[in-house]
C-alpha positions as CSV (number, residue, x, y, z in Angstrom):
1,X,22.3,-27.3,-79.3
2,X,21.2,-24.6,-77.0
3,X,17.6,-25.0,-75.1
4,X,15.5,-21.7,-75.7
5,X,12.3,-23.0,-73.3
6,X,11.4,-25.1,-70.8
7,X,13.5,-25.9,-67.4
8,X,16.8,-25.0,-69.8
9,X,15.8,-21.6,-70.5
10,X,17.6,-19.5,-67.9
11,X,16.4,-16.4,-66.2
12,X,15.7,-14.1,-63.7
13,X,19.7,-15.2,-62.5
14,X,22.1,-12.7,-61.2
15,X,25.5,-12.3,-63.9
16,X,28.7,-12.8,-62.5
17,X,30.4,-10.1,-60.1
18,X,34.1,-10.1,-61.7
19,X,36.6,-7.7,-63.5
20,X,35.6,-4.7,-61.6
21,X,38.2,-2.2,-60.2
22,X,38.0,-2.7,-55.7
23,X,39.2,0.6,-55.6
24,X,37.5,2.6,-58.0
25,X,34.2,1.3,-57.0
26,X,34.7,1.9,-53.1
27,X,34.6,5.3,-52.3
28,X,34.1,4.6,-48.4
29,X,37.9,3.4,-48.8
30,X,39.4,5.9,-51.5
31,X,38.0,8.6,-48.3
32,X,39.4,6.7,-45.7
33,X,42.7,6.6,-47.6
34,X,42.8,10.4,-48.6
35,X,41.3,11.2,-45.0
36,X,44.4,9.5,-43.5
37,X,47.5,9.9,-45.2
38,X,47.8,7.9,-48.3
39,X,46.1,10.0,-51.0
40,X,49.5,9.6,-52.4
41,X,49.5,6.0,-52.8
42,X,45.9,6.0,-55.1
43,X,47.5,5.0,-58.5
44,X,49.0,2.0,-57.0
45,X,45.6,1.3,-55.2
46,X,43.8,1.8,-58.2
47,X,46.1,-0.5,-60.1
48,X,45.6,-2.9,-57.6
49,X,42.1,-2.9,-56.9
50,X,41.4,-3.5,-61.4
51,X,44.1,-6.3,-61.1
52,X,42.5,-7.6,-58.2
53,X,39.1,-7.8,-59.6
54,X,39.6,-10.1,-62.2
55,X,37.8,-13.3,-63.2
56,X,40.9,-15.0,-63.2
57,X,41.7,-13.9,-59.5
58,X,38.3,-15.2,-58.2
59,X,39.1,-18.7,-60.1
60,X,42.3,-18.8,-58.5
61,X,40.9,-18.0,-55.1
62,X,38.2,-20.8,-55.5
63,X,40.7,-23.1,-56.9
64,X,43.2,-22.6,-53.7
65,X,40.4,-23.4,-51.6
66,X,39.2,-26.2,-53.5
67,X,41.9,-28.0,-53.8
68,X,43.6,-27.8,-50.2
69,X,47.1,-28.1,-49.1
70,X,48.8,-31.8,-48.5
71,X,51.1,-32.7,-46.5
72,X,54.0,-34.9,-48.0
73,X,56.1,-36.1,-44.8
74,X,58.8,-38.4,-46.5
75,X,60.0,-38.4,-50.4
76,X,60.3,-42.0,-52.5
77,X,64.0,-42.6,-50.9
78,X,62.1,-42.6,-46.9
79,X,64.0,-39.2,-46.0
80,X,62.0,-37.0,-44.0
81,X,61.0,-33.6,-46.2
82,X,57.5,-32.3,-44.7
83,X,57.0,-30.2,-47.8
84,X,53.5,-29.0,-48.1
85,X,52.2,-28.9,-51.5
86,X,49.6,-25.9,-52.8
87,X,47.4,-26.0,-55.5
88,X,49.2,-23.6,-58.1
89,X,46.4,-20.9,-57.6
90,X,48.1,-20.9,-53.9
91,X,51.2,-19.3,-55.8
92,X,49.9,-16.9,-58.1
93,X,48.0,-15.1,-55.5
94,X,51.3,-15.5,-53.2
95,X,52.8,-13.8,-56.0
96,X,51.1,-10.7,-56.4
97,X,50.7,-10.2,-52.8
98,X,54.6,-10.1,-52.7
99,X,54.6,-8.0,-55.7
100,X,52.7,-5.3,-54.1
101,X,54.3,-5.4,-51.1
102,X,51.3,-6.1,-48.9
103,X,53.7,-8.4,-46.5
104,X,56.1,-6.0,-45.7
105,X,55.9,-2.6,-47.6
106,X,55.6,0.0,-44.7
107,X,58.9,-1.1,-43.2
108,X,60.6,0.5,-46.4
109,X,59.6,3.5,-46.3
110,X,59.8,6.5,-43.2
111,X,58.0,6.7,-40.5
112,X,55.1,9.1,-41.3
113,X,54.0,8.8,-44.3
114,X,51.3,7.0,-44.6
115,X,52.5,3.7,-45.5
116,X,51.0,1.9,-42.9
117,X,47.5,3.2,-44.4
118,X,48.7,2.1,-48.0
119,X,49.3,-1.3,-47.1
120,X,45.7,-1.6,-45.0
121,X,44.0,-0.6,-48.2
122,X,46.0,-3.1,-50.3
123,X,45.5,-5.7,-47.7
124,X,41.7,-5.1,-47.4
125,X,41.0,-5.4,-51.1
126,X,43.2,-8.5,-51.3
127,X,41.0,-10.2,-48.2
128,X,38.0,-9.3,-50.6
129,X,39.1,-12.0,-53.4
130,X,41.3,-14.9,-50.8
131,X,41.8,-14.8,-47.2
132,X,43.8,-17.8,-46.9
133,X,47.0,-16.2,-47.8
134,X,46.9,-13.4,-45.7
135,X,48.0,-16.0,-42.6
136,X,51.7,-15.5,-43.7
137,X,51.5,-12.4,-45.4
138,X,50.2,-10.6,-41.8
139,X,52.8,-12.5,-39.7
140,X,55.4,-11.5,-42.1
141,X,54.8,-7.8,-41.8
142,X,54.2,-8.4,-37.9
143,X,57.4,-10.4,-37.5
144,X,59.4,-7.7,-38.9
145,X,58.6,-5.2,-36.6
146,X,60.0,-8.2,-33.9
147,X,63.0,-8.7,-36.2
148,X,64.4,-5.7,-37.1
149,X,65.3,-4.7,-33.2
150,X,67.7,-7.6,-33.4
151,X,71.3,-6.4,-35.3
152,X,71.7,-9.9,-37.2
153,X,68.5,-10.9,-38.2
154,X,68.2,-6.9,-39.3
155,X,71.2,-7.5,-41.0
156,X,70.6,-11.2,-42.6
157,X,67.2,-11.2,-42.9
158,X,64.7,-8.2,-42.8
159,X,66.4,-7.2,-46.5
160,X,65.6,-10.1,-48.2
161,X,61.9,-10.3,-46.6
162,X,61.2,-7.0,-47.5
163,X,61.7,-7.8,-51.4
164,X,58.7,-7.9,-53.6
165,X,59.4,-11.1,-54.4
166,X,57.8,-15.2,-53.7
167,X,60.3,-17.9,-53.4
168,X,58.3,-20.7,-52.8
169,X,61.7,-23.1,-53.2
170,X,63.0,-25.1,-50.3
171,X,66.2,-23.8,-50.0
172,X,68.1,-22.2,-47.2
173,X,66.9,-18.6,-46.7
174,X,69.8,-16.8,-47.5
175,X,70.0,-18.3,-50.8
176,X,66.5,-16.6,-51.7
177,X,65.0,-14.0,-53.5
178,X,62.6,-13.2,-50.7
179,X,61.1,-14.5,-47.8
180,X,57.8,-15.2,-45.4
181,X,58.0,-15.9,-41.2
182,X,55.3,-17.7,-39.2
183,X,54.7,-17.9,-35.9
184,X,54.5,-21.0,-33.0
185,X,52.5,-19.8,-29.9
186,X,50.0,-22.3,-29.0
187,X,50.3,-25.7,-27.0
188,X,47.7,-28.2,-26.6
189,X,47.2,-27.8,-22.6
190,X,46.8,-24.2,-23.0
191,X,45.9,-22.1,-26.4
192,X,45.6,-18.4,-25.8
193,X,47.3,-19.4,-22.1
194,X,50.8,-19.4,-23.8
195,X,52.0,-18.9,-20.0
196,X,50.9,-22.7,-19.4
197,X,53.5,-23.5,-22.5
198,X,55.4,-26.4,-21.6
199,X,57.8,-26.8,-24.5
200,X,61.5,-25.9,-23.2
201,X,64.5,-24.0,-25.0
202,X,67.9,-24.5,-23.2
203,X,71.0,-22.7,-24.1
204,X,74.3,-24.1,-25.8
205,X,77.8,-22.7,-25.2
206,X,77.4,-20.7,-28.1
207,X,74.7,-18.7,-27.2
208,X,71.9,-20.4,-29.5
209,X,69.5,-22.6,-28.0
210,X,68.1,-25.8,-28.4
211,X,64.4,-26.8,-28.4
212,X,62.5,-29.5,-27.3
213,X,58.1,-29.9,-27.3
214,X,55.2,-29.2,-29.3
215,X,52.8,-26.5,-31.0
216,X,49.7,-27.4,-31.3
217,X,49.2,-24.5,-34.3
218,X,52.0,-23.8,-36.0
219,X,50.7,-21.6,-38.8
220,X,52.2,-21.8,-42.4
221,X,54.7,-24.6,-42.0
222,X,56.2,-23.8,-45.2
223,X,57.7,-20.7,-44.0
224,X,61.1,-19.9,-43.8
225,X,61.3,-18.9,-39.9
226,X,58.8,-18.9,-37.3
227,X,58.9,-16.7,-33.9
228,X,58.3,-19.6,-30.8
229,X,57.7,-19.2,-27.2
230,X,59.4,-21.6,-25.1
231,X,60.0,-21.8,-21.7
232,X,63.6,-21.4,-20.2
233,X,65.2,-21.1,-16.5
234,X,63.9,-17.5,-16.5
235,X,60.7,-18.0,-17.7
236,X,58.7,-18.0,-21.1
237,X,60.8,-16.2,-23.9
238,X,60.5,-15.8,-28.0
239,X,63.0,-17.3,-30.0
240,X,63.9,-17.3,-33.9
241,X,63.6,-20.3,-35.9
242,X,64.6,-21.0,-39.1
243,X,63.2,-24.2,-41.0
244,X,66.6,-24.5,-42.4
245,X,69.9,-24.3,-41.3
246,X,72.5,-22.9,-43.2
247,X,73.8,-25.8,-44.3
248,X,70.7,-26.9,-46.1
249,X,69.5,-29.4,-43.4
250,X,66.3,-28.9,-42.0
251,X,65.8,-28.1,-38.3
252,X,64.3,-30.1,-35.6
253,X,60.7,-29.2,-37.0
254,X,59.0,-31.6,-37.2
255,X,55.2,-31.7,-38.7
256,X,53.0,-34.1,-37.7
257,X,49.4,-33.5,-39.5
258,X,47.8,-30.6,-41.3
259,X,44.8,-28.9,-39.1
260,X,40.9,-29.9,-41.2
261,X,39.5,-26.4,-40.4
262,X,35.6,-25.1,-41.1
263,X,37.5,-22.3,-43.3
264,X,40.7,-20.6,-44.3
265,X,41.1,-23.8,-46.3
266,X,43.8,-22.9,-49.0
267,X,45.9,-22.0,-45.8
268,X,48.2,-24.9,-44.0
269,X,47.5,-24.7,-40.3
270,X,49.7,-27.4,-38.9
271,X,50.9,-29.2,-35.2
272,X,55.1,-29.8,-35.1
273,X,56.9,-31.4,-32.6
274,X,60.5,-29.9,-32.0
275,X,63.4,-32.4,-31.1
276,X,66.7,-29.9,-30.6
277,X,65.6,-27.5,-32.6
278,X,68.5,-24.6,-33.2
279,X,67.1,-21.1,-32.3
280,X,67.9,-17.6,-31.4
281,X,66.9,-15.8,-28.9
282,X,64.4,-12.7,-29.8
283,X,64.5,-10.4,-27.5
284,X,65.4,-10.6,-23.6
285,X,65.0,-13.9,-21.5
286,X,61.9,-14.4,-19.7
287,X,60.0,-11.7,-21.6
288,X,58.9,-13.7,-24.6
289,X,55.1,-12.5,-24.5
290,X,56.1,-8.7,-24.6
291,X,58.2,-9.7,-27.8
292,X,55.1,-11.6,-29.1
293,X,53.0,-9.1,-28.5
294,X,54.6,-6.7,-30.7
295,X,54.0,-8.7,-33.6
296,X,50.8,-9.5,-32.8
297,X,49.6,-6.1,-32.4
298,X,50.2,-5.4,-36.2
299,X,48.7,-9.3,-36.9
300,X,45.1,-7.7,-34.1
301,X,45.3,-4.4,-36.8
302,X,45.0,-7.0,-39.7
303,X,42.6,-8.9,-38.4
304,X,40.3,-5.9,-38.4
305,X,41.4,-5.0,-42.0
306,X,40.7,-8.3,-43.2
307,X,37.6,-9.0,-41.5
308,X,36.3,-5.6,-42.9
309,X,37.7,-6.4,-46.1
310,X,35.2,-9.7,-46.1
311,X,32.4,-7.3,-45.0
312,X,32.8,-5.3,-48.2
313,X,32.8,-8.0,-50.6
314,X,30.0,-9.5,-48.8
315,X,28.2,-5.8,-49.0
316,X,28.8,-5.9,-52.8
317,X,27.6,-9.3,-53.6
318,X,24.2,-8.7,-51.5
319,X,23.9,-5.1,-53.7
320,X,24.3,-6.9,-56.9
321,X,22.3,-9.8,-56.6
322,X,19.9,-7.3,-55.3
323,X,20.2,-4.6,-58.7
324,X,19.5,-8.1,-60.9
325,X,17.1,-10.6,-58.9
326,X,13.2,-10.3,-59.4
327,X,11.3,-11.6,-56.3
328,X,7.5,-11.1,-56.1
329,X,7.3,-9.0,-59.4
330,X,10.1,-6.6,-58.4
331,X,14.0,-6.3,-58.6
332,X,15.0,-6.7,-54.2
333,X,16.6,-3.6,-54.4
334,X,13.0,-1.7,-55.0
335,X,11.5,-3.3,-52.1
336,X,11.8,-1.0,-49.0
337,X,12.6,-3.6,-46.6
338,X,15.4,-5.5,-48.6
339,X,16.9,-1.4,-48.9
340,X,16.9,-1.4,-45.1
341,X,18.7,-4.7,-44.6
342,X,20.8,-3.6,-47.3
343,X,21.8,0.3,-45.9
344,X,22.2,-1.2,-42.6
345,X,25.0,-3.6,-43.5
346,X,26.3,-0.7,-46.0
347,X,26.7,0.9,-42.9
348,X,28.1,-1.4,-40.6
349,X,30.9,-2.2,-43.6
350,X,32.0,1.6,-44.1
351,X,31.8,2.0,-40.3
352,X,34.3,-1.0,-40.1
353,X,36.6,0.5,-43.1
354,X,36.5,3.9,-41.5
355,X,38.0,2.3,-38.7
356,X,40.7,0.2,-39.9
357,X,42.0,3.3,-41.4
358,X,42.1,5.1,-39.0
359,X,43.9,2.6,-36.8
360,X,46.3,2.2,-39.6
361,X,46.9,6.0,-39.3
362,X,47.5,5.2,-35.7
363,X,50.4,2.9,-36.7
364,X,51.8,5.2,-39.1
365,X,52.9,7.9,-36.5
366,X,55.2,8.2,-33.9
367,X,53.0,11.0,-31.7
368,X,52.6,9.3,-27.9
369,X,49.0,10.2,-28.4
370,X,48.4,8.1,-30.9
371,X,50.7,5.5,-29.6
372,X,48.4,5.6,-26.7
373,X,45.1,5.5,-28.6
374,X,46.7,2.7,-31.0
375,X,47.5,0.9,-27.2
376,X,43.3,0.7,-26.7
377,X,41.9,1.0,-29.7
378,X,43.8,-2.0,-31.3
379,X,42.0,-5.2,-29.4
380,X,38.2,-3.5,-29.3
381,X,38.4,-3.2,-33.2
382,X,39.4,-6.4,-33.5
383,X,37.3,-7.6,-31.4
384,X,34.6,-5.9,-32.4
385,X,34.8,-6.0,-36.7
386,X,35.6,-9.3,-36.4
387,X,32.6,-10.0,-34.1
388,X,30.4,-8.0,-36.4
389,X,31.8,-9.8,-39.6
390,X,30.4,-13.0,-39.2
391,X,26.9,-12.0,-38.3
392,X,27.4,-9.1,-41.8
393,X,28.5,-12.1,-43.8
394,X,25.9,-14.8,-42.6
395,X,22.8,-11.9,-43.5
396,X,24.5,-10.9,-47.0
397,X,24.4,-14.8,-47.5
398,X,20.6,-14.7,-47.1
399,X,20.0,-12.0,-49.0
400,X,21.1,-14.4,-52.4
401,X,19.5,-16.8,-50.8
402,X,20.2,-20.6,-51.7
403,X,22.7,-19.6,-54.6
404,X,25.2,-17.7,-51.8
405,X,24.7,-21.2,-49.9
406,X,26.4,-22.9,-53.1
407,X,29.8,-23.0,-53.0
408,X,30.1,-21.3,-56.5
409,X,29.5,-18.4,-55.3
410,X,32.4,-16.5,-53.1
411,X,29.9,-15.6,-49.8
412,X,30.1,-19.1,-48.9
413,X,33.5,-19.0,-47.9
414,X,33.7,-15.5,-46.3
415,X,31.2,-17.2,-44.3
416,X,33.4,-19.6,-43.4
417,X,36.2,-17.6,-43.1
418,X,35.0,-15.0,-40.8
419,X,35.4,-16.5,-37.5
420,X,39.2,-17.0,-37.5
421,X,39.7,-12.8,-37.4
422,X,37.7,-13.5,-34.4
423,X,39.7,-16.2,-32.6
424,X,42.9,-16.1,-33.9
425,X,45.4,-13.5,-31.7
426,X,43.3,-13.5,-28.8
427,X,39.9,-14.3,-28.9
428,X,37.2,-12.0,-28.0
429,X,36.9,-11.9,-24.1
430,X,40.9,-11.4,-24.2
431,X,40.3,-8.5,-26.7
432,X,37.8,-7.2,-24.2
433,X,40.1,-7.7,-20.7
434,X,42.8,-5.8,-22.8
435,X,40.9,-2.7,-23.4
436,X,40.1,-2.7,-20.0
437,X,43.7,-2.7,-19.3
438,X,44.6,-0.1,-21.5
439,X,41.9,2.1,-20.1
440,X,43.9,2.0,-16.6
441,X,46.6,4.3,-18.3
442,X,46.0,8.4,-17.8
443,X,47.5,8.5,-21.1
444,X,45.4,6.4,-23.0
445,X,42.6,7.7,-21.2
446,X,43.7,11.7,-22.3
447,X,44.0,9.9,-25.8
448,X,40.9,8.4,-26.3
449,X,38.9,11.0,-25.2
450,X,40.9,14.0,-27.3
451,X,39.9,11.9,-30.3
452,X,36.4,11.7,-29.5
453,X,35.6,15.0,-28.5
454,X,36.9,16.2,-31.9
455,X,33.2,15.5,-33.1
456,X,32.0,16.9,-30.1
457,X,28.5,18.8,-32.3
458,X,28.3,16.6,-34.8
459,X,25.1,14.6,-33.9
460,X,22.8,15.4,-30.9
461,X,23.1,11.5,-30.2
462,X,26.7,11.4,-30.5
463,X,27.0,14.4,-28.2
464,X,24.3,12.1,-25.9
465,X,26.8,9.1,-26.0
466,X,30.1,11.0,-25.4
467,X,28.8,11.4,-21.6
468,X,27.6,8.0,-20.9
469,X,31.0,6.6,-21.9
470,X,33.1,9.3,-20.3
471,X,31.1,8.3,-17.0
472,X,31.9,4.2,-17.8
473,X,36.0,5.3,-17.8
474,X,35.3,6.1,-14.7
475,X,33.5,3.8,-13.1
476,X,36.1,0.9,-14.8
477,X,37.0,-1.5,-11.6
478,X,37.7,-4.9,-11.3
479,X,34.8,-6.3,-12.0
480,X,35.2,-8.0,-15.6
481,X,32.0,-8.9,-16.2
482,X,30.8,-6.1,-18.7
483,X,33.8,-5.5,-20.5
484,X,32.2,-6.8,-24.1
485,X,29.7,-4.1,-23.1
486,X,32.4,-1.3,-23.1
487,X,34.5,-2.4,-25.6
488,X,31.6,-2.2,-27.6
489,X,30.5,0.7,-26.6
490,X,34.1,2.5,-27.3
491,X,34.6,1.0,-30.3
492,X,31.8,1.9,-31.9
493,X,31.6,5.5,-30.8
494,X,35.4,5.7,-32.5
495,X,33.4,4.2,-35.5
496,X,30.6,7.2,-35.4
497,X,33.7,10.0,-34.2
498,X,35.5,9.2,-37.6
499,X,32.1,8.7,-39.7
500,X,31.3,12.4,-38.5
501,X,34.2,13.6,-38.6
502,X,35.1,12.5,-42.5
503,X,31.6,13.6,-43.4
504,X,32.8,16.2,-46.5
505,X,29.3,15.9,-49.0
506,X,25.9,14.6,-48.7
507,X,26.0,11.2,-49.1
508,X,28.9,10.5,-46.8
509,X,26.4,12.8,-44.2
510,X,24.1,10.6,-44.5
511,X,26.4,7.9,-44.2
512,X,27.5,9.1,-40.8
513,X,24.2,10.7,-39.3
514,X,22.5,6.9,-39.7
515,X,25.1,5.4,-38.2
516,X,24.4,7.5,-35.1
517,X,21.0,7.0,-35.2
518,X,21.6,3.1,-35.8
519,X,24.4,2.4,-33.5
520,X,24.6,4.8,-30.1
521,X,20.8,5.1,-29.2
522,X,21.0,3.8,-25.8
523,X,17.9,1.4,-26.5
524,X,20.2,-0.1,-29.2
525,X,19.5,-0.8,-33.1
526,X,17.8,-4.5,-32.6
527,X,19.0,-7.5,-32.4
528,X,19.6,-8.2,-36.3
529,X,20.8,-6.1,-38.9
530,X,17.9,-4.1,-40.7
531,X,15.8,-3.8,-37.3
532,X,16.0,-0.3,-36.3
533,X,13.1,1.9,-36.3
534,X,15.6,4.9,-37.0
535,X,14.7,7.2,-40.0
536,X,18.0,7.3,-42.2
537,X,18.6,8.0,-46.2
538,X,18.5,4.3,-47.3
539,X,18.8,5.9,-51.0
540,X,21.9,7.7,-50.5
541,X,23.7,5.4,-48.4
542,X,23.3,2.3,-50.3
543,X,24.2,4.9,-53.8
544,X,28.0,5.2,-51.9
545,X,27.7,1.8,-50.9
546,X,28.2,0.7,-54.8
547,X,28.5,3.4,-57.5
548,X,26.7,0.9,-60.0
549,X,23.6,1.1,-57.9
C-alpha cells in the first residue's frame, strides 16, 4: 500500500536522467563533428548516442562498478589460470564498444576522412555512461598504430583486432573472433621514469626474446597482448607480448594482485611478474620509448576525449537537477547565481569538446602542419581537460548536492574517475615539460601560431591575448618553472581560436564571446568556476548547453 503523506510522500525530487539520445541532445558536439570532418558519420552517431542513453546502459555501468573484477589465480585442479572475472555488465558494454568500432575503427578506413573525428565522438559519448572500459578500448586503437608498422603482427594480428567483434574467451588469439592489447610501462622504482625500468629482455637464437621482472601496472591483464618496455644490451626497447602462445600455454605472465583504486573500478589494473616470458621485438633496439610513444600519443588524445566526455555528462546532470529541484521557493535554474555556476561550467565543457575535435581532426590528416600542431597540442589538452575535469565534476556534484554524493546517482563516480585522465600517460608536469619541448621546433611554432591567427578579429580580448602569448614563445628558455602557466595559457587560447572560429549563429556567439571574456582576461576568471565578474549571455549559453532547458 502506497503512503500518500507524511515522511513517505515524495517530492520536490529530480526524475531520472535516462533514455535520452547523447547525440541529438549535444549540439556543441554534432558542431564539432560537422566543423571537422565527420558530418558524414551523424547517423551512426545518432544511433549511437539513443543506444547509449538507455536505462539499461546506466544499470549496466553501475553494475560493472559495483561489482568489481576478481582475480582467480589457480582453478580447483591447483594449475595456474590468472583469469580475471567481470561482472557480466563488464561484457555487454565491451560488446557494443566493439560493435561500433570505437577500439579500432579509424585504422579501416583512408587517411582523411574524418574517421579519427568519428571515433572521438563515439568515444566521448561512451565515457559519458562507463569509463572503465575505455582502458583497453584506447590502448587497443593506440597499439595499432605501434602494430601495424611491423609486417607480421600486420599480417597476423591487426585484421582480427580491427573486427567489430568481443571475444572475451581464453583462447589463443589467432583462434578468435577479435581482439584487445594492453600495455606494461611502469615499474615500481620508477613510474612515469620508464628509463629507470629494470626488468630485462634478452634475445634467443631465433630472434624472439625472453623476459624476465616486474610491472607494477600492467593494465587489463585479460588482454590478449600487451606492448612492454624492457631493457636489453642496447638500452630500453618495446616488445610484443602475447598472453598466449600459440600452442595454447600461457606465457610467462604472471599476475600477482589486482590494484584497489579510488575509481575506474569495473577496470582490472594489475602488477605481473615475468619469468621468460616469449616476446617480439616492436620496433628497433634501444628505442623502445619512441615506439611507446606512438601509442601513447593516440591513448594522451583520449584522455582528453574522455575526460571531456565526463565533463558533459556532469554538465547535464547539474542542468537537470537544476530544471526540476525547488530550493528557497524557486526551481535552481531561476536563480541568477546557480545560472552563472551553471553557464560557466557549460562553457568550460564545450570549450573542452571543441577541442578534442579539433585535435581529432589533427590526427586525421597527413598535412606536416597539422602533424606539427598535433606534436604540441596533444600533451597541453591533456593536460589541461583533464586538469579541468575534476574540478567541473566536483562543482556539478555540488550543485545536486547530497543526492550527487550518493552513489546512486552517476556524478559520484565521474568524480572518482576523473583523476586517472590526469595521471595516467604522463602526468601533468610531464604534459607541461613536453609542450615546452615541442615549442623548441620552428615548425611547430609556424603551426601553432597559423592556427591562431585564423581568428585574429574575432574578440578584442582574443586579439589582446594573441600578443602576450606570441611574446611567451619567445621568451621559452630553460627555466621550467612556469610551464603549467604556458601550457595553460596555449591551450586555452586554442580553446577560444576554435570557439570563435565555429561561431555560425547566436547562441554558439555567445558561446564563444564568454569564453573570451571568462578565460583570456589577463586578471583571470577567479579561482572557482561561477566567479567572474564578466557580463556573458547565461540564457543562451546554458539553452545550447541542453536543448530541454
Amino acid at each position: 500500500m502506497e503512503h500518500a503523506s507524511g515522511a513517505h510522500r515524495v517530492f520536490n525530487q529530480t526524475p531520472p536522467l535516462t533514455d535520452y539520445n547523447l547525440y541529438a541532445s549535444d549540439i556543441a558536439l554534432r558542431s564539432a563533428v560537422h566543423r571537422d570532418g565527420a558530418g558524414w558519420a551523424t547517423p551512426q552517431l545518432t544511433e549511437a548516442g539513443g543506444a547509449l542513453g538507455t536505462c539499461t546502459n546506466y544499470e549496466h555501468a553501475r553494475l560493472a562498478n559495483r561489482f568489481s573484477p576478481v582475480l582467480q589465480s589457480f582453478n580447483a585442479r591447483g594449475e595456474r589460470i590468472d583469469v580475471v572475472e567481470f561482472h557480466p555488465s563488464w561484457h555487454v558494454l565491451m560488446q557494443g564498444i566493439a560493435a561500433r568500432g570505437y577500439h579500432s575503427s579509424p585504422w579501416a578506413e583512408a587517411p582523411g576522412t574524418g574517421a579519427h573525428v568519428a571515433r572521438a565522438a563515439g568515444y566521448f559519448m561512451q565515457a559519458q555512461i562507463e569509463s572503465g572500459t575505455l582502458c583497453p578500448t584506447t590502448m587497443t586503437y593506440g597499439a595499432i598504430a605501434a602494430m601495424r608498422r611491423d609486417p607480421s603482427l600486420a599480417r597476423d594480428w591487426v585484421p582480427r583486432l580491427l573486427a567489430r567483434e568481443y571475444d572475451m574467451r581464453e583462447v589463443p588469439f589467432l583462434g578468435k573472433r577479435g581482439g584487445l592489447i594492453g600495455m606494461g610501462m611502469t615499474e615500481k622504482q620508477g613510474g612515469s621514469d620508464v628509463r629507470a625500468n629494470t626488468t630485462r629482455a634478452v634475445q634467443s637464437g631465433d630472434g624472439s626474446y625472453r623476459i624476465t621482472g616486474h610491472k607494477w601496472f600492467f593494465s587489463a591483464p585479460q588482454c590478449d597482448a600487451h606492448l612492454v618496455l624492457a631493457q636489453t644490451e642496447t638500452g630500453l626497447s618495446c616488445f610484443f607480448m602475447p598472453r598466449r602462445l600459440p600452442d595454447g600455454t600461457l606465457n610467462g605472465i604472471y599476475i600477482q594482485r589486482l590494484k584497489d583504486k579510488l575509481g575506474n573500478r569495473s577496470n582490472a589494473s594489475s602488477e605481473v611478474e615475468f619469468l621468460d616470458a616469449w616476446a617480439s621485438l616492436l620496433g628497433e633496439e634501444g628505442r623502445g620509448i619512441t615506439t611507446i610513444l606512438e601509442m601513447g600519443t593516440f591513448t594522451r588524445l583520449d584522455c582528453c576525449t574522455g575526460s571531456a566526455g565526463m565533463m558533459r555528462q556532469a554538465v547535464v546532470q547539474a542542468l537537470h537537477h537544476a530544471q526540476h529541484r525547488k530550493a528557497f521557493g524557486s526551481l535552481l535554474i531561476a536563480q541568477s547565481l546557480m545560472q552563472t555556476v551553471l553557464a560557466d561550467l557549460a562553457l568550460e565543457s564545450e570549450g573542452a569538446t571543441a577541442l578534442s575535435m579539433r585535435l581529432a581532426r589533427a590526427f586525421d590528416s597527413e598535412q606536416p602542419s597539422e602533424a606539427a600542431l598535433r606534436r604540441a597540442l596533444t600533451s597541453a589538452a591533456k593536460f589541461w581537460v583533464c586538469k579541468r575535469g575534476c574540478e567541473l565534476a566536483a562543482e556539478a556534484m555540488e550543485v545536486l548536492g547530497g543526492n550527487g554524493y550518493t552513489e546512486e546517482l552517476p556524478l559520484a563516480r565521474i568524480v572518482r574517475e576523473m583523476p586517472v585522465n590526469s595521471i595516467w600517460e604522463g602526468s601533468g608536469n610531464i604534459m607541461c615539460l613536453d609542450v615546452m619541448r615541442a615549442f623548441r621546433s620552428d615548425a611547430t611554432r609556424e603551426a601553432v601560431l597559423d592556427e591562431l591567427l585564423i581568428a585574429r578579429g574575432g574578440h578584442r580580448l582574443y586579439d589582446a591575448a594573441l600578443p602576450r602569448f606570441t611574446a611567451r614563445i619567445d621568451a621559452l628558455g630553460k627555466d621550467e618553472s612556469h610551464a603549467r602557466h604556458f601550457a595553460q595559457c596555449f591551450v586555452t587560447l586554442v580553446q577560444a581560436k576554435v570557439l570563435l572560429a565555429g561561431a555560425s549563429d547566436a547562441a554558439s556567439r555567445a558561446v564563444a564571446e564568454a569564453f573570451c571574456a571568462t578565460r583570456l582576461s589577463e586578471s583571470g576568471w577567479g579561482a572557482v568556476f561561477g566567479a567572474s565578474q564578466a557580463q556573458i549571455d547565461r540564457q543562451a549559453i546554458l539553452a545550447r548547453a541542453w536543448d530541454q532547458y
